[in-house]
DRENVEX-195389 format. One line per field, with one value per atom (N, C-alpha, C, O): atom name; y, x, z. Coordinates in pm, 1 decimal. Each point is the difference from the previous one (the first is absolute). Layout:
REM residues N
atomo = CA/...
v = Y/...
u = X/...
w = Z/...
END
This chain:
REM residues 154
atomo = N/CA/C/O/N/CA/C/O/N/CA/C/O/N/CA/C/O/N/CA/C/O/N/CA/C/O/N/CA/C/O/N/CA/C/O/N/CA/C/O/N/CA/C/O/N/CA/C/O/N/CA/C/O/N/CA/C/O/N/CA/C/O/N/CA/C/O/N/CA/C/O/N/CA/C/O/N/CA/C/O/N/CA/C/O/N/CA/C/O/N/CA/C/O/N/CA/C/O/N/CA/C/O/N/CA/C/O/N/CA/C/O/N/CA/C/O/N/CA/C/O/N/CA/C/O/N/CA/C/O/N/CA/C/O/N/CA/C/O/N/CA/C/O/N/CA/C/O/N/CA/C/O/N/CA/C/O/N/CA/C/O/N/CA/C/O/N/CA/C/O/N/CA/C/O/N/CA/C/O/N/CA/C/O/N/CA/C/O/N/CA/C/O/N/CA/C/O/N/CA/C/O/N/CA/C/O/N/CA/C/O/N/CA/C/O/N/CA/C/O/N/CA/C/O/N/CA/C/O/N/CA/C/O/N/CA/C/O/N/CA/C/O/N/CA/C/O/N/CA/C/O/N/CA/C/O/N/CA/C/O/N/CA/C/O/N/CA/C/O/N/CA/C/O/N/CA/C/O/N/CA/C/O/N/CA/C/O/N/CA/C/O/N/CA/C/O/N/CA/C/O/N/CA/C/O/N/CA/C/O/N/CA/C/O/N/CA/C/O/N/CA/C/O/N/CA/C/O/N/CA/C/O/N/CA/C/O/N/CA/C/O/N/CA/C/O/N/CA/C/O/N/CA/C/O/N/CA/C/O/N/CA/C/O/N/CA/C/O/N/CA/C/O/N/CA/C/O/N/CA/C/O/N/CA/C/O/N/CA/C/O/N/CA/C/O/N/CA/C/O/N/CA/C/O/N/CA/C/O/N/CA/C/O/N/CA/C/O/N/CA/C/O/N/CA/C/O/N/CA/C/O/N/CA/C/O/N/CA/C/O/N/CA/C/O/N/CA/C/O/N/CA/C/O/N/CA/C/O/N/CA/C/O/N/CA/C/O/N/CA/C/O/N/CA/C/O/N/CA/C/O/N/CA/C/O/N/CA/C/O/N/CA/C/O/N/CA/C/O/N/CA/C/O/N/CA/C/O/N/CA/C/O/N/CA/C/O/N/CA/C/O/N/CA/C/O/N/CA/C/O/N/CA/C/O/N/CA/C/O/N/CA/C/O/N/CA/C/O/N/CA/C/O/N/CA/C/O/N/CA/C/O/N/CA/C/O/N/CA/C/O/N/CA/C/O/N/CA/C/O/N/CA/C/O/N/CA/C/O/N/CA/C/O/N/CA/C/O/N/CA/C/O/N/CA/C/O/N/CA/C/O/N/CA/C/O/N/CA/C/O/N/CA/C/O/N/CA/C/O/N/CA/C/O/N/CA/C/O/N/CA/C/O/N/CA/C/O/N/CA/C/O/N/CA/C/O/N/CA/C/O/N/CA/C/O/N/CA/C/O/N/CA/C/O/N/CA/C/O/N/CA/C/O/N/CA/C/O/N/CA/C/O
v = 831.9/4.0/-52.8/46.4/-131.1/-67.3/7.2/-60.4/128.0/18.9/-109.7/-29.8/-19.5/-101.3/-1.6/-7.4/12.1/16.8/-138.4/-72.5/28.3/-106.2/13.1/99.0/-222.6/73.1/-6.2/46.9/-143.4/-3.4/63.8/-4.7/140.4/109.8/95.7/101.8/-110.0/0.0/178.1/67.8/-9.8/139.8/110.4/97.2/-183.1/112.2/-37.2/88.1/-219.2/-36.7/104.3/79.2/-95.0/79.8/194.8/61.6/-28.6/117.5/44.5/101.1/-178.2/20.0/-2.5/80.9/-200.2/-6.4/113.5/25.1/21.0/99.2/130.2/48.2/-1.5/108.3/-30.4/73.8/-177.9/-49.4/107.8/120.3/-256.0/66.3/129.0/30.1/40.6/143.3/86.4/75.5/-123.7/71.4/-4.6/93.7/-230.7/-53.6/67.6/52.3/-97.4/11.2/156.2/35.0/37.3/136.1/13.5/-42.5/100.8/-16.5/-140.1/-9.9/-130.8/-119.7/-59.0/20.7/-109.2/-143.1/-72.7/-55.3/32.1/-102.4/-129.4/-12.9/-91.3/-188.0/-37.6/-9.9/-18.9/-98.3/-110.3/-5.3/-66.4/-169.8/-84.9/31.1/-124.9/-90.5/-102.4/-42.5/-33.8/-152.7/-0.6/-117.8/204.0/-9.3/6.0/-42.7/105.4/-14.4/-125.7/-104.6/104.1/-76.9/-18.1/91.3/-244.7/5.7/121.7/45.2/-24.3/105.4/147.7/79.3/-32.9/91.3/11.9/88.8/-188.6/3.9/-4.7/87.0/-168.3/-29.6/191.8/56.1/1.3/111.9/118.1/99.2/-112.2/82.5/-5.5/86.5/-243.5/-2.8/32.1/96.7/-119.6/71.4/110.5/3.6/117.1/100.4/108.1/-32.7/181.6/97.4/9.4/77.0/-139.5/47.8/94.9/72.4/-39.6/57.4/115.4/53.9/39.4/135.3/4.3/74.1/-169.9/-9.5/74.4/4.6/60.9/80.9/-67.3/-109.4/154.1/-42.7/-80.5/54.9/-231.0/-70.3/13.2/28.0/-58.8/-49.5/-119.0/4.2/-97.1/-144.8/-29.1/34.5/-113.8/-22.8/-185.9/-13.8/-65.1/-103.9/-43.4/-26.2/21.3/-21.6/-149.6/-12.0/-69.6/-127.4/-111.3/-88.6/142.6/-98.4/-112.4/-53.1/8.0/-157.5/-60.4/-101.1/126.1/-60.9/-92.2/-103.3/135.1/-19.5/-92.1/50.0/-218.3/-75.9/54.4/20.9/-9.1/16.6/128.2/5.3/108.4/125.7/-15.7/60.7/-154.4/-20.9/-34.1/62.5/-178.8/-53.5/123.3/9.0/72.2/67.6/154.8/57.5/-7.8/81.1/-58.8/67.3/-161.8/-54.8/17.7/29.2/-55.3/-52.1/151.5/7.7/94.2/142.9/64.5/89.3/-114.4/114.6/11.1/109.4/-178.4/32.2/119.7/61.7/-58.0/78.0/111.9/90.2/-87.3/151.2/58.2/111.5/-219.9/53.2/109.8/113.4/-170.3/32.8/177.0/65.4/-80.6/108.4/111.6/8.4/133.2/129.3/46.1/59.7/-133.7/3.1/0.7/-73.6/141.4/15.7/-167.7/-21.5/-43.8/-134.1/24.6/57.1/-107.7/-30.2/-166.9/-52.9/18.4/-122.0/-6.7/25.6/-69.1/-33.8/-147.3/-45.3/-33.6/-128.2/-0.5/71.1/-144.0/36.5/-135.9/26.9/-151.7/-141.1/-68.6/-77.2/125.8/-69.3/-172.6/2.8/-77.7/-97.5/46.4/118.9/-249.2/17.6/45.8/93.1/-203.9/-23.3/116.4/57.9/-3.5/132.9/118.2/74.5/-50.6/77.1/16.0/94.8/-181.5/6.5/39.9/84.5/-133.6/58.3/138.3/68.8/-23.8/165.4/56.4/99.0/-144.4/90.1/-2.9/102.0/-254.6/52.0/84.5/43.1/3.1/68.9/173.7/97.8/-108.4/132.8/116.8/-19.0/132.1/87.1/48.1/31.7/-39.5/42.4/-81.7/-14.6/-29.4/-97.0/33.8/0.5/33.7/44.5/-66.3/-52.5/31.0/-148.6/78.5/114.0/-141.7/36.9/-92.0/-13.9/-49.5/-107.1/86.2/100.6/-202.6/91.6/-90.3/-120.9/201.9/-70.9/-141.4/-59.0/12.6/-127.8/2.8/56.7/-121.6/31.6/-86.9/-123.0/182.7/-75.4/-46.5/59.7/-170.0/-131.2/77.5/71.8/-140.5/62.4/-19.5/-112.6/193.1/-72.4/98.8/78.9/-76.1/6.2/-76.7/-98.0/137.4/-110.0/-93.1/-119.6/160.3/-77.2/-50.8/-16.3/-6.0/-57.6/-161.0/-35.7/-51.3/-117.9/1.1/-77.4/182.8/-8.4/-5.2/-51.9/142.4/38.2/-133.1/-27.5/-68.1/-148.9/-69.8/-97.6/117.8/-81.1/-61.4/-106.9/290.5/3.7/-33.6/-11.6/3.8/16.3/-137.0/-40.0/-45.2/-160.7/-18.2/-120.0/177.5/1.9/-73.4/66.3/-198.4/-62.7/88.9/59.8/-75.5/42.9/177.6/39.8/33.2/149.8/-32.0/84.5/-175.6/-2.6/-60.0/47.9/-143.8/-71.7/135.6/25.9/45.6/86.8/99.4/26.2/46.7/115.2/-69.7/69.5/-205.8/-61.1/-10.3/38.6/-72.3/3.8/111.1/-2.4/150.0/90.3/57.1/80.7/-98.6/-5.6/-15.9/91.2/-253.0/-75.8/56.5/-8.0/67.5/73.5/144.1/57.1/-17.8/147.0/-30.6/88.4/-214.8/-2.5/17.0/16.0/-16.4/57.6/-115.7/-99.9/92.1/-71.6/-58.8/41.7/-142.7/20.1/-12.8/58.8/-154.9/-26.1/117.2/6.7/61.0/126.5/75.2/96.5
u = 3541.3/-50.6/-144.2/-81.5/53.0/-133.7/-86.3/35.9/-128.2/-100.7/-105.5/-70.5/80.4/-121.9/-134.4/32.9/-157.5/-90.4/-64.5/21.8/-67.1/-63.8/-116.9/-14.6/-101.8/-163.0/-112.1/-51.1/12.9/-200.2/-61.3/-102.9/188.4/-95.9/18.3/59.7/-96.4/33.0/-5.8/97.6/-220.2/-4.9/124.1/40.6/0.7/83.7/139.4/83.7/-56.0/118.4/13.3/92.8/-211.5/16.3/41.9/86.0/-147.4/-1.1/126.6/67.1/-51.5/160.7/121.1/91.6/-122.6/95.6/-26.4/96.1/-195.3/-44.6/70.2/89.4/-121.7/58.5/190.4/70.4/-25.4/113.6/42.7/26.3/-34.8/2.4/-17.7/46.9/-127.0/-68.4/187.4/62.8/-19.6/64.5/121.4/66.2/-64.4/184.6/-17.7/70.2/-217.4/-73.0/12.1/-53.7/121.8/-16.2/81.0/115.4/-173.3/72.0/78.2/106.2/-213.4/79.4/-142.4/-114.8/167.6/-114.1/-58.8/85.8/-194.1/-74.7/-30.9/-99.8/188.4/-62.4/-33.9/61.0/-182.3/-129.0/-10.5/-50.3/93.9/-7.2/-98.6/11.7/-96.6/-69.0/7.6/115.1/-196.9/-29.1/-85.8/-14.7/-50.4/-105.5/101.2/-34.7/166.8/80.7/80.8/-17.5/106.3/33.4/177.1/81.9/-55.2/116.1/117.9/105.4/-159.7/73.2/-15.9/78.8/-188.0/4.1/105.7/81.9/-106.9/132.6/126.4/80.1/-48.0/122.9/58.5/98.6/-205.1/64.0/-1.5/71.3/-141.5/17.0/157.5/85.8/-78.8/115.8/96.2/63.1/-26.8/103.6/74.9/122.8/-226.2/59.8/-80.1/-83.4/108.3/-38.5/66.2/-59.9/170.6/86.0/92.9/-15.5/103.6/67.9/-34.7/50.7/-174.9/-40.7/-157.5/-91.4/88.3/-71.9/-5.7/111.4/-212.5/5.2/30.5/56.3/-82.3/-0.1/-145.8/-97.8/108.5/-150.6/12.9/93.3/-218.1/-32.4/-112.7/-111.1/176.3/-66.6/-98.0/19.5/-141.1/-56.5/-108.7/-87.2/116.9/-51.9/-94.1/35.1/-197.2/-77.1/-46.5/-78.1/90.6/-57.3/64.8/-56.1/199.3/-0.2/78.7/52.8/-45.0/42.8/-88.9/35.4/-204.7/-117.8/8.6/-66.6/130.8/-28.6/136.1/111.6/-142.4/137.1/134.0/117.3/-182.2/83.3/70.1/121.1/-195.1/84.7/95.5/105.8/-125.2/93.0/93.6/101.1/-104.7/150.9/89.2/116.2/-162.8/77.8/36.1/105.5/-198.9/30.1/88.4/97.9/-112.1/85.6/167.8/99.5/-112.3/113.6/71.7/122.6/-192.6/73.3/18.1/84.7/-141.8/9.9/162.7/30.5/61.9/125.1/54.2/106.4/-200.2/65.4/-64.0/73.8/-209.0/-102.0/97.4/28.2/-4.9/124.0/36.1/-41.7/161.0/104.7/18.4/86.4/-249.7/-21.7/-28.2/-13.5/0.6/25.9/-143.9/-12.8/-61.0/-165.9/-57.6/59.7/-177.7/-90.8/-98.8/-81.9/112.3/-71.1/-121.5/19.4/-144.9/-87.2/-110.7/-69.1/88.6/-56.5/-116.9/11.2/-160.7/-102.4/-18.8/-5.5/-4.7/-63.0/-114.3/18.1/-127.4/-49.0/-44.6/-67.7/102.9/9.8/127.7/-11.1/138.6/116.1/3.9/-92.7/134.1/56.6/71.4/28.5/59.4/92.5/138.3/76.4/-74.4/180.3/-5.0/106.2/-246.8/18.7/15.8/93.3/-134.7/-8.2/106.5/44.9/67.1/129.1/89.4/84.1/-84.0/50.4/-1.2/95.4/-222.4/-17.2/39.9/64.0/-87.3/69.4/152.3/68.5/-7.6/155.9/57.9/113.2/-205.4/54.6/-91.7/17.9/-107.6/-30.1/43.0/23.4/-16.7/51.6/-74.4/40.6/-151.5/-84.1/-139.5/-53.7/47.9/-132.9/-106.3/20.3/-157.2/-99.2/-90.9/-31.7/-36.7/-112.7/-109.9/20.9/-167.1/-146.4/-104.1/-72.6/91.1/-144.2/-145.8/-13.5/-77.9/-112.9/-60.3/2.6/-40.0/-59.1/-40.2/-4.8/-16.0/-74.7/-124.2/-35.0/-53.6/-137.6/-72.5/2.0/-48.4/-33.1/-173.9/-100.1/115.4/-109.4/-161.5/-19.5/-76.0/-121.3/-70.0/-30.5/20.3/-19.0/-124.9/9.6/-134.0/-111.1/-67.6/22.5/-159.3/-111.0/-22.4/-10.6/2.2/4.1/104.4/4.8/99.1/112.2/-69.1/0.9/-60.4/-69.1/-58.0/21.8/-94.2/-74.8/22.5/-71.9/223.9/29.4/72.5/-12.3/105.1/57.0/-83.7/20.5/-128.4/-93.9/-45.9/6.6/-68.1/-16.5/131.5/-16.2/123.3/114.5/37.0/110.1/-197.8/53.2/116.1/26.4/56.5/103.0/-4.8/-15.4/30.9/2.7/57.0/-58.9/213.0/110.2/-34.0/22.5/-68.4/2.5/-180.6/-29.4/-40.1/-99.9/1.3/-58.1/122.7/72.8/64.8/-11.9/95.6/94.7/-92.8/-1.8/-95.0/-52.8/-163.5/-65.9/41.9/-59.6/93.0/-60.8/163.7/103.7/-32.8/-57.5/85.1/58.6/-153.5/24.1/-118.0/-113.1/-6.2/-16.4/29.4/-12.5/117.8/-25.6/158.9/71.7/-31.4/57.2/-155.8/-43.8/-110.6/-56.6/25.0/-159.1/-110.4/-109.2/118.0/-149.0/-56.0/71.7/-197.7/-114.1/51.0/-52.1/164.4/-5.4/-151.7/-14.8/-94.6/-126.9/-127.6/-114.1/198.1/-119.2/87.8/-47.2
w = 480.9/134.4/-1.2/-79.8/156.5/-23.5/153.5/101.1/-109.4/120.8/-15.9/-96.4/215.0/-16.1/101.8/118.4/-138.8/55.6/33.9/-97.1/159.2/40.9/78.6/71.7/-80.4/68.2/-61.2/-101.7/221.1/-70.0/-21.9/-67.4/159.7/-5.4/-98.6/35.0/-148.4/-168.0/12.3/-31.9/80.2/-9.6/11.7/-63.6/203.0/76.6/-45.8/-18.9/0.1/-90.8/-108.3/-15.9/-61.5/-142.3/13.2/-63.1/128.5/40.8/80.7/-20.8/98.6/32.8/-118.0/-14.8/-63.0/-101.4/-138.8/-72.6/52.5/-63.3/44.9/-69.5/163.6/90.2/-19.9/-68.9/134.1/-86.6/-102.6/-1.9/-106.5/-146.1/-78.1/-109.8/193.2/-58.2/46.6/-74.3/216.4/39.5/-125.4/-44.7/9.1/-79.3/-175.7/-86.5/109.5/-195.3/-61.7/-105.1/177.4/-99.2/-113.7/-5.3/-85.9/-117.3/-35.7/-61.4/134.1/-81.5/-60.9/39.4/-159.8/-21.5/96.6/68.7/-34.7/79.6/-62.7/-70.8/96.1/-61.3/99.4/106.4/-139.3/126.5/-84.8/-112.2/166.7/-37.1/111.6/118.6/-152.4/54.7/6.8/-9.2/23.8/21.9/-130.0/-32.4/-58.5/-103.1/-140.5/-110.1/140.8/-106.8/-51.5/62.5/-172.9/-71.6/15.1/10.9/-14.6/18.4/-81.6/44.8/-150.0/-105.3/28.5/-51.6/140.1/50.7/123.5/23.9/34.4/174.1/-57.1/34.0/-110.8/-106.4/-32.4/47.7/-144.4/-16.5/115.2/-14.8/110.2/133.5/6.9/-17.6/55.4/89.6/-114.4/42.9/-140.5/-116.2/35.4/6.7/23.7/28.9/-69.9/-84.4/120.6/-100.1/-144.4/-75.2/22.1/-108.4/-1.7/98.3/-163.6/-34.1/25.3/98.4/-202.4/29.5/67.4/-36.1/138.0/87.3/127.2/52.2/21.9/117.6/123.5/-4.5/97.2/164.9/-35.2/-50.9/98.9/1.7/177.4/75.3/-57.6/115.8/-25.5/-52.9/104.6/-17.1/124.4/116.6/-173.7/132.0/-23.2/-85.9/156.6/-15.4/113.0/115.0/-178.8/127.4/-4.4/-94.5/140.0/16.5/-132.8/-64.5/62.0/-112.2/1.6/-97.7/250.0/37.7/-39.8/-60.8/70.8/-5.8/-132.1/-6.9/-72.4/-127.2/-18.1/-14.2/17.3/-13.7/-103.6/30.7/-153.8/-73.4/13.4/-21.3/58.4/13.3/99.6/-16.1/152.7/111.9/-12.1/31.9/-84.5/-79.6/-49.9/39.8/-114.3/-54.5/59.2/-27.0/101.9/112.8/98.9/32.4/12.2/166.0/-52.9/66.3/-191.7/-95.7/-11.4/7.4/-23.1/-24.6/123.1/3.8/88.1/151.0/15.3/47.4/-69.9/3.3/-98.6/-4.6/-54.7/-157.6/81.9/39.6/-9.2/47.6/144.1/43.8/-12.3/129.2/-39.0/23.7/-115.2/5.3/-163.4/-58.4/68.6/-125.9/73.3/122.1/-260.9/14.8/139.5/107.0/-201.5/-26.9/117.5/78.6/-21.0/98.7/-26.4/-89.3/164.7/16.9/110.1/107.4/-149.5/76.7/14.7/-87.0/204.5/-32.1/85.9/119.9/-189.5/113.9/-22.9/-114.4/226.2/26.2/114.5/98.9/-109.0/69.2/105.6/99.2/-121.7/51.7/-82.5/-95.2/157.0/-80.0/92.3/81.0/-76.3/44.5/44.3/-14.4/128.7/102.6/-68.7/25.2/-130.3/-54.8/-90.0/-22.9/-47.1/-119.7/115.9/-30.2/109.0/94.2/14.7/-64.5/163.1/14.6/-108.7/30.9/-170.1/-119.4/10.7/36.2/-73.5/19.7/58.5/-35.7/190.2/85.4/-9.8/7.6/-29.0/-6.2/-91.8/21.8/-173.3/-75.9/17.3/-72.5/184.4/-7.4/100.0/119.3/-178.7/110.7/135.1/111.8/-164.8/174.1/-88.9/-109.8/288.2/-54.2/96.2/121.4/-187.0/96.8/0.3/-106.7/209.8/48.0/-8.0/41.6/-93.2/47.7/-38.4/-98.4/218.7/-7.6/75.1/69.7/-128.5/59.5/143.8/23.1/34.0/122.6/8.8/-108.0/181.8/10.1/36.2/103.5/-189.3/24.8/128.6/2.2/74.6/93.5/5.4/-39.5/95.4/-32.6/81.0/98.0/-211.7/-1.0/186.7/39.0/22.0/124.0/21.6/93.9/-177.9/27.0/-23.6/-71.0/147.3/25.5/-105.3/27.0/-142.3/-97.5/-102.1/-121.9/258.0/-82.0/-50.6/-117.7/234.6/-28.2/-159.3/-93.2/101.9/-82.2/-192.9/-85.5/70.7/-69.1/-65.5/-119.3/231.0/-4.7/-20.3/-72.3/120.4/-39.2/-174.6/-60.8/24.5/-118.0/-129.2/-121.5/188.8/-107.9/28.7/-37.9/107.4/24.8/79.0/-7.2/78.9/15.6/169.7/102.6/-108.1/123.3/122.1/90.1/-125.0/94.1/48.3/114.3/-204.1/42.9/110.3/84.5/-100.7/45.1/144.1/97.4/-100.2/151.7/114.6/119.8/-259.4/113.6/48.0/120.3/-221.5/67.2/105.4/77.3/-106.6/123.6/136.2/99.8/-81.6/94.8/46.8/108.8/-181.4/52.9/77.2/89.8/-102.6/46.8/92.0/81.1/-40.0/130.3/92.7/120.2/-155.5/65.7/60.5/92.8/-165.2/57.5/92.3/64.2/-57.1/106.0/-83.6/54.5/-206.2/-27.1/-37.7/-4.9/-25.8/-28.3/-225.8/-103.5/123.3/-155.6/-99.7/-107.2/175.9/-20.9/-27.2/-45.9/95.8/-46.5/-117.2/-60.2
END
């Protein structure tokens, strides 16, 4: 069974999926696999516990990121399907087509992006475009100036 988390908003992703796990993880193994690990590490995740192996609970955070581990993850989600095992997956900027993968092989899929930050619209927005060279952010927050009536010159 494979839960998949998705979301910029990395905190609340994690903490949700944490909370998760705490609930499934009693009395099992915890494998946290990354994007910092090694193909031979994901290799023996996905293997299995063994023979006189316990209840695992698997959990993979960001490890599309990492070409080579993807290949070989995208390649098993049929196997994690269709296993004993508590699956957990975080991505946190998947692509369109990995995205769709995941979701067709996961059982509940939960979204948390973080807000959208909205554009500097004080007095010294000019100023700030200015200093950072940035033509285009300097044009717009002159615009938005001359749209409010104010004096952009002072």
């Amino acid at each position: 069974m494979i839960r998949l988390f998705i979301g910029t908003d990395r905190e609340k992703a994690r903490s949700k999926m944490n909370a998760a796990i705490e609930k499934v993880a009693k009395k099992a193994e915890i494998v946290r696999i990354s994007d910092a690990h090694t193909m031979e590490d994901l290799k023996t995740a996905l293997q299995g516990g063994g023979m006189f192996g316990g209840k695992r609970v698997l959990v993979f955070e960001n490890v599309c990121t990492n070409p080579d581990l993807s290949d070989i993850f995208v390649g098993a989600l049929e196997y994690l399907k269709e296993s004993d095992e508590d699956v957990f997956v975080f991505e946190s900027k998947p692509l369109a087509d990995l995205r769709k993968k995941l979701e067709k092989y996961a059982e509940s899929v939960e979204k948390f992006d973080a807000p959208a930050k909205e554009r500097d619209s004080s007095i010294f927005a000019m100023a700030n475009a200015l200093r950072k060279r940035d033509k285009k952010a300097l044009w717009v927050a002159y615009m938005q100036e001359v749209a409010k009536d104010n004096a952009p010159e002072a």
